[in-house]
C-alpha positions in Angstrom: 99.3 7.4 -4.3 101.4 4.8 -6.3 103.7 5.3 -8.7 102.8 4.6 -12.1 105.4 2.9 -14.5 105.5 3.9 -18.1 107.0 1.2 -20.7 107.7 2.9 -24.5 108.4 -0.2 -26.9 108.5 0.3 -30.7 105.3 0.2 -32.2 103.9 -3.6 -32.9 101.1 -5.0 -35.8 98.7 -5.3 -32.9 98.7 -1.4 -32.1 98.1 0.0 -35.4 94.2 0.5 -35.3 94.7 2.5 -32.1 97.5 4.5 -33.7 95.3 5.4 -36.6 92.3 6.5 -34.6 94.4 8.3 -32.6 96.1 10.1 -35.9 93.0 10.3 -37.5 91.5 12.4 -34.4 94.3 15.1 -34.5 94.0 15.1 -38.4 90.2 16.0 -37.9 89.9 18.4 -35.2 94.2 19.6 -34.5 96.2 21.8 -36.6 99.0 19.8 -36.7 98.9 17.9 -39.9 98.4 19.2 -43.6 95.9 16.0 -44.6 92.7 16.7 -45.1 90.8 13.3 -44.6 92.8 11.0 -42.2 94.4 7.8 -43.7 92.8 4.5 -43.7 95.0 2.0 -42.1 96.3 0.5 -45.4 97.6 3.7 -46.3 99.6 4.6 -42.9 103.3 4.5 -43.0 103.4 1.7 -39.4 101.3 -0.5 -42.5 104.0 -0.3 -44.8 105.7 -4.1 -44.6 103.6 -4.9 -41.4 104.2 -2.8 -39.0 107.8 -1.5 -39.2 107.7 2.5 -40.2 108.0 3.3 -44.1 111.2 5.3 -42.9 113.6 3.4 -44.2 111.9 3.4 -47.8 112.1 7.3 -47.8 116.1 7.2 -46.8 115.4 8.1 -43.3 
């Protein structure tokens, strides 16, 4: 068996669909978020001026 390598890098324009589908998944079916219909990708934070999180605008 090899060894596998994981790489965590921020979070880039090109991986927000994925991100959504995955949110929008645990927003359907987990318990683990109080939203009722999962976002469309317009309205996810990653969107907010391209694909940097909205943090910053909520003093975080």
């Amino acid at each position: 068996m090899s060894p596998q390598t994981t790489l965590i890098r921020p979070c880039q324009a090109d991986d927000l669909s994925a991100v959504t589908a995955i949110y929008a998944h645990h927003v359907t079916q987990g318990r683990g978020s109080f939203e009722l219909d999962p976002p469309l990708l317009q309205e996810t934070p990653l969107a907010v001026n391209g694909y940097r999180l909205g943090l910053s605008a909520h003093g975080l």
